[in-house]
N, CA, C and O atoms as a MOPAC input file, in Angstrom:
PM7 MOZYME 1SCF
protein

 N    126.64000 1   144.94300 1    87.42500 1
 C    125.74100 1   143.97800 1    86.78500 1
 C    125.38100 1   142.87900 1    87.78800 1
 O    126.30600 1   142.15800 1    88.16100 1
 N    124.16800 1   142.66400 1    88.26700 1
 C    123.94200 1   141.62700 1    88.88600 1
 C    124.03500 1   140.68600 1    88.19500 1
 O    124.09700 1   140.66000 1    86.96600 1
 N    124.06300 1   139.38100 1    89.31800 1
 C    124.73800 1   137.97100 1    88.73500 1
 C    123.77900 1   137.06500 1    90.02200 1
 O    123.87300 1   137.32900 1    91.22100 1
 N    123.03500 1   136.16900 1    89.54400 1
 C    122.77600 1   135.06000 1    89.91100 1
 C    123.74700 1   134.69400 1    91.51300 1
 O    124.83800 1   135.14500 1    91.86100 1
 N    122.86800 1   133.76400 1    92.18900 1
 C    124.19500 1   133.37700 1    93.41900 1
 C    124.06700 1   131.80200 1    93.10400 1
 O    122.89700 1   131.42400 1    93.04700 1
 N    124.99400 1   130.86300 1    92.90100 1
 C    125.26800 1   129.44900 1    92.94300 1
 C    125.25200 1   128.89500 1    94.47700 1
 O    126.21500 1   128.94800 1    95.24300 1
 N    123.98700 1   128.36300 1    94.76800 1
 C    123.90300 1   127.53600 1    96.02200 1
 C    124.12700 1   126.81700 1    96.36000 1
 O    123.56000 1   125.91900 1    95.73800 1
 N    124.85700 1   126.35200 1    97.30000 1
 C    125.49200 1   124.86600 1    97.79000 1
 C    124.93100 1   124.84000 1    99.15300 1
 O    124.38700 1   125.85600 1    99.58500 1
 N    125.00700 1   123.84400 1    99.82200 1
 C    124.77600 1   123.42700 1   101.32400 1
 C    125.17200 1   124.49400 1   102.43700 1
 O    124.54300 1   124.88100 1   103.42100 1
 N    126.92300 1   124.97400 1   101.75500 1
 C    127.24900 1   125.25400 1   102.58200 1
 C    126.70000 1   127.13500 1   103.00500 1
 O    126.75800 1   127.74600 1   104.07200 1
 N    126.25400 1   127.52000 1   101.77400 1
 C    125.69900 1   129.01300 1   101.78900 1
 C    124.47500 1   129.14500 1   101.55000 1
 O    124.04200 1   130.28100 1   101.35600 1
 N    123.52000 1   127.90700 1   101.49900 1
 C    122.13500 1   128.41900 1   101.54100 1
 C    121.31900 1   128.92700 1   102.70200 1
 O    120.58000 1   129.90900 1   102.76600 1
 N    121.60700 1   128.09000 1   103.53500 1
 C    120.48600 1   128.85600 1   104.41300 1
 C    121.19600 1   130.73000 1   105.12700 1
 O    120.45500 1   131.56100 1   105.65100 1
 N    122.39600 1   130.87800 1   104.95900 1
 C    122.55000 1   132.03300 1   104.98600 1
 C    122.55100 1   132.81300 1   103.90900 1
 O    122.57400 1   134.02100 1   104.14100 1
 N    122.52900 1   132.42300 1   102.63400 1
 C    121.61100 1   133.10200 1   101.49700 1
 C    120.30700 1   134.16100 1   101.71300 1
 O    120.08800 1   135.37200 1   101.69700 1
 N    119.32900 1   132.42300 1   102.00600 1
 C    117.88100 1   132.66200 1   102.16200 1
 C    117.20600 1   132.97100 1   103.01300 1
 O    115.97900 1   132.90500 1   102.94300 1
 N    118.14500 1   133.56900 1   104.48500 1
 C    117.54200 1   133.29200 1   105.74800 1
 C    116.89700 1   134.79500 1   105.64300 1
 O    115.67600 1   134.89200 1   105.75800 1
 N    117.52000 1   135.72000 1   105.47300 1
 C    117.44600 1   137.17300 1   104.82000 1
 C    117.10200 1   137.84000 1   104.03000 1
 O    117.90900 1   138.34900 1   103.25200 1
 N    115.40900 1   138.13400 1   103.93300 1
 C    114.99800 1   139.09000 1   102.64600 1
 C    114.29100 1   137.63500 1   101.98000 1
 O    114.23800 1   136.49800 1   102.44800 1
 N    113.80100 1   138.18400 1   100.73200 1
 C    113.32600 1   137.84900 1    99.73200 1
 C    114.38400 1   136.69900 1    98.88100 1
 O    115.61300 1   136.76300 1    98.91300 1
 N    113.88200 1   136.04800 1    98.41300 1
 C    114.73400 1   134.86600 1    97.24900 1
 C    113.93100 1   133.73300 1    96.29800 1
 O    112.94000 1   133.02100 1    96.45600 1
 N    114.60600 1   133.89100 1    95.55400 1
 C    114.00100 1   133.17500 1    94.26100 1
 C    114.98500 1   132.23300 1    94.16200 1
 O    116.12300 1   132.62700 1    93.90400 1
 N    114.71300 1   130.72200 1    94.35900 1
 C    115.55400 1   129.57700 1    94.08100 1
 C    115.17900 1   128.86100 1    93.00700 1
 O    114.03300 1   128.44000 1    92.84600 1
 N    116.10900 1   128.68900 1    92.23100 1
 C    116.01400 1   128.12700 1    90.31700 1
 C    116.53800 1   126.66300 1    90.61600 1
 O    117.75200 1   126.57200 1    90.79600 1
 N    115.80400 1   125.53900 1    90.69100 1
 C    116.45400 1   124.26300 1    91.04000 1
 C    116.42100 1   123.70800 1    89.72000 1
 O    115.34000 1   123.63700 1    89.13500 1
 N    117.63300 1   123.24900 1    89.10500 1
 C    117.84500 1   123.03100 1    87.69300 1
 C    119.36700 1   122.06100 1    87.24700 1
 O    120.43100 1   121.97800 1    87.86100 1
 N    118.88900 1   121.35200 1    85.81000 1
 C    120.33500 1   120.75300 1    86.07600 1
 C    120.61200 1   120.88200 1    84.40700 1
 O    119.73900 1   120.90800 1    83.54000 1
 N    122.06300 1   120.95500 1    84.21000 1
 C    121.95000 1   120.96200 1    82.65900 1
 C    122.08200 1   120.20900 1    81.32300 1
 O    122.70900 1   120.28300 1    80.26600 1
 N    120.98000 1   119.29800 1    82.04800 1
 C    120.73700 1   118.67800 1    80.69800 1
 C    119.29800 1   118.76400 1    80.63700 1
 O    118.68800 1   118.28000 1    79.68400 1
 N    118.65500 1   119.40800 1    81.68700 1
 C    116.85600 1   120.12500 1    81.54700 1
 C    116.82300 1   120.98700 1    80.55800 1
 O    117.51400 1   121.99100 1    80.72900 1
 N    115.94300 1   120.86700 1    79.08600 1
 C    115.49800 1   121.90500 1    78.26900 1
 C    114.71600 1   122.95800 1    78.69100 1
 O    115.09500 1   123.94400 1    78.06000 1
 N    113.89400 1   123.22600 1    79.37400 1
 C    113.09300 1   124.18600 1    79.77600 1
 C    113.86900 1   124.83800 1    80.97600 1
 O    113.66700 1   126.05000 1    81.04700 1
 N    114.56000 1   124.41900 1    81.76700 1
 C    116.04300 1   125.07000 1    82.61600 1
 C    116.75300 1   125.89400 1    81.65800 1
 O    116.58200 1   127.11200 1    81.71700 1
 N    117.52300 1   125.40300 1    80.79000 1
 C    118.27000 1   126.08700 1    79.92600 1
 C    117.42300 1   127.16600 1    79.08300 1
 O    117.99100 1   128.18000 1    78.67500 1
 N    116.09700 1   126.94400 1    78.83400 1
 C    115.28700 1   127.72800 1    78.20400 1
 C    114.84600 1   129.29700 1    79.07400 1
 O    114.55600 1   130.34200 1    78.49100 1
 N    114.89800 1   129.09200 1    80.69500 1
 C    114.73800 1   129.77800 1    81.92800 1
 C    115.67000 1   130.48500 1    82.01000 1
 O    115.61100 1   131.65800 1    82.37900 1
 N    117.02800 1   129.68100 1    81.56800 1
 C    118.12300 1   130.56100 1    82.08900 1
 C    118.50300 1   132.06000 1    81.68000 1
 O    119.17300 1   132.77300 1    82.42800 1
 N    118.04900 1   132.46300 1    80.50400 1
 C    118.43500 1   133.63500 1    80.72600 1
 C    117.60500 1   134.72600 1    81.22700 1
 O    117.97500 1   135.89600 1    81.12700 1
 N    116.18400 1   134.29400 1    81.91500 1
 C    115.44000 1   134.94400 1    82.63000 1
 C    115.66000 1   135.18300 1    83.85700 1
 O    115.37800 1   136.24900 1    84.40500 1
 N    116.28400 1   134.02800 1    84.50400 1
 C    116.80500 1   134.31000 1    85.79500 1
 C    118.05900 1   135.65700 1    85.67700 1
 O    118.11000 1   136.63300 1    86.42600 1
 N    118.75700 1   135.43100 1    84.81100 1
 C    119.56500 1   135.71000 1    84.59400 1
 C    119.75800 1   137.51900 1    84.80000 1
 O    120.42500 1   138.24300 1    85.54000 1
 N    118.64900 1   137.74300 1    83.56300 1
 C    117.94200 1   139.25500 1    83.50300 1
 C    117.09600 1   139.89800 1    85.14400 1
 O    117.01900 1   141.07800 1    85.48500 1
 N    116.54800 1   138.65000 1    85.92300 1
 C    115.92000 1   138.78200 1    86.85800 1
 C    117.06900 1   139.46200 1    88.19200 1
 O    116.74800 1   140.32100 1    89.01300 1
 N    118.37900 1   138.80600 1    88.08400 1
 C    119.43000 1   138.87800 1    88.97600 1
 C    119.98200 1   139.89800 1    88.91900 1
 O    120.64400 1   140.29300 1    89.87900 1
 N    119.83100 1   140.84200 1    87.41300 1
 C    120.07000 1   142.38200 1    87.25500 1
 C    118.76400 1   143.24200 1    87.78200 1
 O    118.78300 1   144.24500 1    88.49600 1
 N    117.96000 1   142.76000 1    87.38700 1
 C    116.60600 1   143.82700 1    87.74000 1
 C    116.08600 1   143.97900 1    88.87600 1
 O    115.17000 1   144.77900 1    89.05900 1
 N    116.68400 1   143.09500 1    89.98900 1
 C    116.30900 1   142.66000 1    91.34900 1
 C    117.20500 1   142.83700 1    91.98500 1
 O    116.89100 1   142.53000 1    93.13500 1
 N    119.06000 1   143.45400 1    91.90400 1
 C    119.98300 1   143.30900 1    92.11500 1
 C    119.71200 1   144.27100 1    93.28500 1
 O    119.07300 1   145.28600 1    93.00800 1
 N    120.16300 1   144.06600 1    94.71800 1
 C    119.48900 1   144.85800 1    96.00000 1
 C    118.49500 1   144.71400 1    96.61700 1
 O    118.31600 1   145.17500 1    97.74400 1
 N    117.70200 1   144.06100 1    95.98800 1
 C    116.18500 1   144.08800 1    96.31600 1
 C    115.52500 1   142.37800 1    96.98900 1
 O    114.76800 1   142.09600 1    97.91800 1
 N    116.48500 1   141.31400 1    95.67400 1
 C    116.04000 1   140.56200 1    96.48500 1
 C    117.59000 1   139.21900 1    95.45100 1
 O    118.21500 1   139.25900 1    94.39200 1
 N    117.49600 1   138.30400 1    96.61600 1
 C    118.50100 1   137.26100 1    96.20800 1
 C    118.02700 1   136.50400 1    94.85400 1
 O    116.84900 1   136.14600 1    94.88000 1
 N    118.49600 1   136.30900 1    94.09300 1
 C    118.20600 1   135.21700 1    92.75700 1
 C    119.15700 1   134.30400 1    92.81300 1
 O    120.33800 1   134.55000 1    92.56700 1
 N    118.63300 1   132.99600 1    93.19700 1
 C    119.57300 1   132.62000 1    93.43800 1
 C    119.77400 1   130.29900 1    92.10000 1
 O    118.80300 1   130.15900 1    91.35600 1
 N    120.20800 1   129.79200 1    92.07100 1
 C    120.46900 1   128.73900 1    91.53400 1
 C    121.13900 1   127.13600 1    92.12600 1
 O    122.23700 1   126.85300 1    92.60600 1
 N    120.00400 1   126.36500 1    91.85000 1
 C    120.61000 1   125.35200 1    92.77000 1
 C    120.86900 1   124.16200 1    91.51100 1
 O    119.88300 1   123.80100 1    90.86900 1
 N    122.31100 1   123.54400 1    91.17700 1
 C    122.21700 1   122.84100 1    90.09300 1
 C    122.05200 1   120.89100 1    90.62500 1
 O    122.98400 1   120.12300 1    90.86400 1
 N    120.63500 1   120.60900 1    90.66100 1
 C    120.34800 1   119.46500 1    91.45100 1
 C    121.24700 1   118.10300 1    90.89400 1
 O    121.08400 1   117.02600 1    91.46800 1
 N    121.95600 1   118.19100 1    90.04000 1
 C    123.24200 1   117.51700 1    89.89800 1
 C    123.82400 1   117.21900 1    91.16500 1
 O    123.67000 1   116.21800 1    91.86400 1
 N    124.64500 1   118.43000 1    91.39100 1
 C    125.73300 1   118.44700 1    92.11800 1
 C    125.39500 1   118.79600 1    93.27400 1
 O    126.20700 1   118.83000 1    94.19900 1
 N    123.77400 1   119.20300 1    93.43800 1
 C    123.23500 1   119.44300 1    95.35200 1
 C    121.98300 1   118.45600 1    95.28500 1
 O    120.78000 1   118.70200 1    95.36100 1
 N    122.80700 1   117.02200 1    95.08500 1
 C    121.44100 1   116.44500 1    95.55000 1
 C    120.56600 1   116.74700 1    96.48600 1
 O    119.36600 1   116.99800 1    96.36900 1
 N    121.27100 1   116.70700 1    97.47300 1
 C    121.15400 1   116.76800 1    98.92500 1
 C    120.12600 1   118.36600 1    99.31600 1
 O    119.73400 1   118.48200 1   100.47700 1
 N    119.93800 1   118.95700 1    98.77500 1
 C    119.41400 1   120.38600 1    98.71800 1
 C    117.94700 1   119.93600 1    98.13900 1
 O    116.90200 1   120.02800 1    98.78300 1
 N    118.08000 1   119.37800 1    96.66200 1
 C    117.03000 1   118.81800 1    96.30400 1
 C    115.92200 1   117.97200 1    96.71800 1
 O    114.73700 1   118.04200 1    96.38800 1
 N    116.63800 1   116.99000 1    97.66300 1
 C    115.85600 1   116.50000 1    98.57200 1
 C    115.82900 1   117.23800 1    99.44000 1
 O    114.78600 1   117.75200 1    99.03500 1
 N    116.08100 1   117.89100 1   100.47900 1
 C    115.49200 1   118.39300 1   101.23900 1
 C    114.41800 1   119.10200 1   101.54100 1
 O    113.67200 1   119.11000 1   102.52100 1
 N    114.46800 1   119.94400 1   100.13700 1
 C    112.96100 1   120.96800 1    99.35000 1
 C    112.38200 1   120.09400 1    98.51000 1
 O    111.65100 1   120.59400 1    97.65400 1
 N    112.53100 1   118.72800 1    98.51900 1
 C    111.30700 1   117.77600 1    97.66100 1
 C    111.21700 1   118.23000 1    96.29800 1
 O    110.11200 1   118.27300 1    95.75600 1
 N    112.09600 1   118.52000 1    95.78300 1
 C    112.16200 1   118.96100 1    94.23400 1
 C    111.60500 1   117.84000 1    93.10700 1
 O    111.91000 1   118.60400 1    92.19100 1
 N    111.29700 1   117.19700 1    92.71100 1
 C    110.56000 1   116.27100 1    92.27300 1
 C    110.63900 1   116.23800 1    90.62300 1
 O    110.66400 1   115.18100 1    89.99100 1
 N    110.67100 1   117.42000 1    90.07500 1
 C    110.82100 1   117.98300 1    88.72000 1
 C    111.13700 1   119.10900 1    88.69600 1
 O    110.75200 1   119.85000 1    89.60100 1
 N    112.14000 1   119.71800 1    87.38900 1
 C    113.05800 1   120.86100 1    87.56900 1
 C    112.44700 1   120.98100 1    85.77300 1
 O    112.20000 1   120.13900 1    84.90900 1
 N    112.40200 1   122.10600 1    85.81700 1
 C    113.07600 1   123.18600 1    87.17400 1
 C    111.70100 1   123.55500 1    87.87100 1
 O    110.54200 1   123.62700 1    87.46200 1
 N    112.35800 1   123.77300 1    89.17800 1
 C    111.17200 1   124.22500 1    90.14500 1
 C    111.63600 1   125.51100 1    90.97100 1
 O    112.72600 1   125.52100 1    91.54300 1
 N    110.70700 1   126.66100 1    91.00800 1
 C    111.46700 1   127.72400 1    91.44000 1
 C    110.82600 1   127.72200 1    92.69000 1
 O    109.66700 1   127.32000 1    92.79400 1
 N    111.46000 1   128.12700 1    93.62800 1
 C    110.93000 1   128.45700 1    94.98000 1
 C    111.05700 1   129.95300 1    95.43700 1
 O    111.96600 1   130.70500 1    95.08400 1
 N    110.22000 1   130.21800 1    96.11000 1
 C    109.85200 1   131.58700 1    96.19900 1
 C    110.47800 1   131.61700 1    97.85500 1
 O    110.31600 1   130.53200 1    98.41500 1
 N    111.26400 1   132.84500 1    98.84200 1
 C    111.22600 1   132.21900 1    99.94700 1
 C    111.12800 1   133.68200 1   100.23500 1
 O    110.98200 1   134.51200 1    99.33700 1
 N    111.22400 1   134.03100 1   101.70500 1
 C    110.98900 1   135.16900 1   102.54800 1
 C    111.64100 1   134.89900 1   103.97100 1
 O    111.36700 1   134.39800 1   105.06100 1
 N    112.37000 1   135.34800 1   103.49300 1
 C    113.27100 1   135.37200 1   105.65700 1
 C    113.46500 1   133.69100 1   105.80000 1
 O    112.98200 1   133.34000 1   106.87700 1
 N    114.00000 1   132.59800 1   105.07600 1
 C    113.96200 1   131.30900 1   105.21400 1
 C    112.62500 1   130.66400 1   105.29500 1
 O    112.50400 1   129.70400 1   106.05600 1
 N    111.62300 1   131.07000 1   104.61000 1
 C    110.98900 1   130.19200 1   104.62600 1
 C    110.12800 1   130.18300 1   103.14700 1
 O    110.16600 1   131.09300 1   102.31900 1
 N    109.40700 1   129.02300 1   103.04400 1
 C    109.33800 1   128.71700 1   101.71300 1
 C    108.00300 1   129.62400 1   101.41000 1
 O    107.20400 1   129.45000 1   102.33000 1
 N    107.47400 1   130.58200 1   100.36900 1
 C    105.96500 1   131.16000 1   100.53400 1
 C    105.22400 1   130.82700 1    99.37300 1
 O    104.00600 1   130.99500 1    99.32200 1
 N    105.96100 1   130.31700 1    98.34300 1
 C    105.71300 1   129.73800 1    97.24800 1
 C    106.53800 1   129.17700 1    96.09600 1
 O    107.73900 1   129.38800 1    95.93000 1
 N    105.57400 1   128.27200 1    95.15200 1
 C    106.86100 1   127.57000 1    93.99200 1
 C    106.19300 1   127.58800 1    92.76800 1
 O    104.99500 1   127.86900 1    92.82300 1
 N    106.66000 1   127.36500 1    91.73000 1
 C    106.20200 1   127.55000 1    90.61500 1
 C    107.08100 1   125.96200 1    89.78200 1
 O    108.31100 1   125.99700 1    89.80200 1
 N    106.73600 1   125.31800 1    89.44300 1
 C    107.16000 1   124.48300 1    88.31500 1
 C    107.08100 1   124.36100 1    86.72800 1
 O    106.16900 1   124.88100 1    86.08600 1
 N    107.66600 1   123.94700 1    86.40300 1
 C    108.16600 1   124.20300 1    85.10300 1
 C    108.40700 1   125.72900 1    84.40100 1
 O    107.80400 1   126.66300 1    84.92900 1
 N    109.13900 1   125.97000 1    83.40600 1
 C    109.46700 1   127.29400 1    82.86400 1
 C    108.10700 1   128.07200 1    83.19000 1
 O    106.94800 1   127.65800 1    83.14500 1
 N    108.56000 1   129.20300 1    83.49600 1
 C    107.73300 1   130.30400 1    83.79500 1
 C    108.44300 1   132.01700 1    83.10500 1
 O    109.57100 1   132.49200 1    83.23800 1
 N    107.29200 1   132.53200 1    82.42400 1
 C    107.62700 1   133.77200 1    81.88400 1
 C    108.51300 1   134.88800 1    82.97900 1
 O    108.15700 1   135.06900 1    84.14400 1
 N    109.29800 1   135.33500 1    82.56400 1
 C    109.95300 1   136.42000 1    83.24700 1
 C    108.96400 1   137.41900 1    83.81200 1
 O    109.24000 1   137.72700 1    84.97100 1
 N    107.86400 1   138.02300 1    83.30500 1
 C    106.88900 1   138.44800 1    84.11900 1
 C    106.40700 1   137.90300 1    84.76100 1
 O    106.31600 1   138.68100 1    85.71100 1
 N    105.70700 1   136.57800 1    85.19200 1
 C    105.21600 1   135.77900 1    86.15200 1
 C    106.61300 1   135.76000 1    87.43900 1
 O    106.56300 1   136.08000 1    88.62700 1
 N    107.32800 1   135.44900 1    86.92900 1
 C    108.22300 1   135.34200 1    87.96100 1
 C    108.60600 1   136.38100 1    88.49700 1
 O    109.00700 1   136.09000 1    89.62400 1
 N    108.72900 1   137.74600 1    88.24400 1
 C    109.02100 1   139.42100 1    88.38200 1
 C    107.80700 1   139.84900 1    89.46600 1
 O    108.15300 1   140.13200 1    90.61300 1
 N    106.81400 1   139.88100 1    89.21000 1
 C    105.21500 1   139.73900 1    89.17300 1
 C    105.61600 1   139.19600 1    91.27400 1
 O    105.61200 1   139.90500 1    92.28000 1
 N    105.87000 1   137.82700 1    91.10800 1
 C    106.20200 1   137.27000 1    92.26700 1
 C    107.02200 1   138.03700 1    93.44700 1
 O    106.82800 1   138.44100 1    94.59300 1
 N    107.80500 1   138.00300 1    92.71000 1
 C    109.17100 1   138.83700 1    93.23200 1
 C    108.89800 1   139.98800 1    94.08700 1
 O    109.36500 1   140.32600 1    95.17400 1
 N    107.82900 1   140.61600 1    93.14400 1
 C    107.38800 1   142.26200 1    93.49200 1
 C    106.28400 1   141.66000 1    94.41300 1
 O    106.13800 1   142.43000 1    95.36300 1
 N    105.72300 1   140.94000 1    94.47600 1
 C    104.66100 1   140.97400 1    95.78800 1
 C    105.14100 1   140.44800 1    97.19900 1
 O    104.56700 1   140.31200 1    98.28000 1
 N    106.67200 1   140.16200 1    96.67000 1
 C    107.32400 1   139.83800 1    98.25300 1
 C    108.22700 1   140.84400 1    98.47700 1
 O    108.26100 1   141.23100 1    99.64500 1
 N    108.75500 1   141.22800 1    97.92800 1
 C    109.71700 1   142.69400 1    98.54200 1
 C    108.96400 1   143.87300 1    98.87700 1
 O    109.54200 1   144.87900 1    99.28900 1

């Protein structure tokens, strides 16, 4: 069963440096985060091999948050070999986000 990856400082950029990734920047007391979550969730099984799904909880990674200018959460970032190729803000349908996914792998 794929599972989501929890990002911190210390494993992101070797996360994301590799392949495809979907970053969920979110914290939990965001309604439309918690509303996302079990899309990512389903996304981290259906993508499991193919591409990273990954979760950044801007609580506890400020520091991450600023760095990618996160501004409002949740904000998903789209990346490719470390670099950023696109983002999407606020909740987004599991097909929109799938949709994404599949035009980068």
């Amino acid at each position: 069963m794929g599972k989501y990856i929890d990002l911190t400082p210390e494993n992101f950029d070797a996360t994301v440096n590799s392949g495809v990734s979907l970053v969920d920047f979110w914290a939990p007391w965001c309604g439309p985060c918690r509303m996302i979550a079990p899309v990512i969730e389903e996304l981290a099984e259906d993508f499991e091999g193919k591409a990273n799904i990954c979760k950044v909880n801007t609580d506890e990674q400020q520091d991450l948050a600023v760095k990618y200018g996160i501004r409002s959460i949740p904000t998903i970032l789209f990346m490719k070999d470390g670099e950023i190729v696109d983002q999407m803000v606020g909740a987004s349908s599991k097909q929109a986000l799938a949709e994404k996914i599949n035009s980068l792998v």
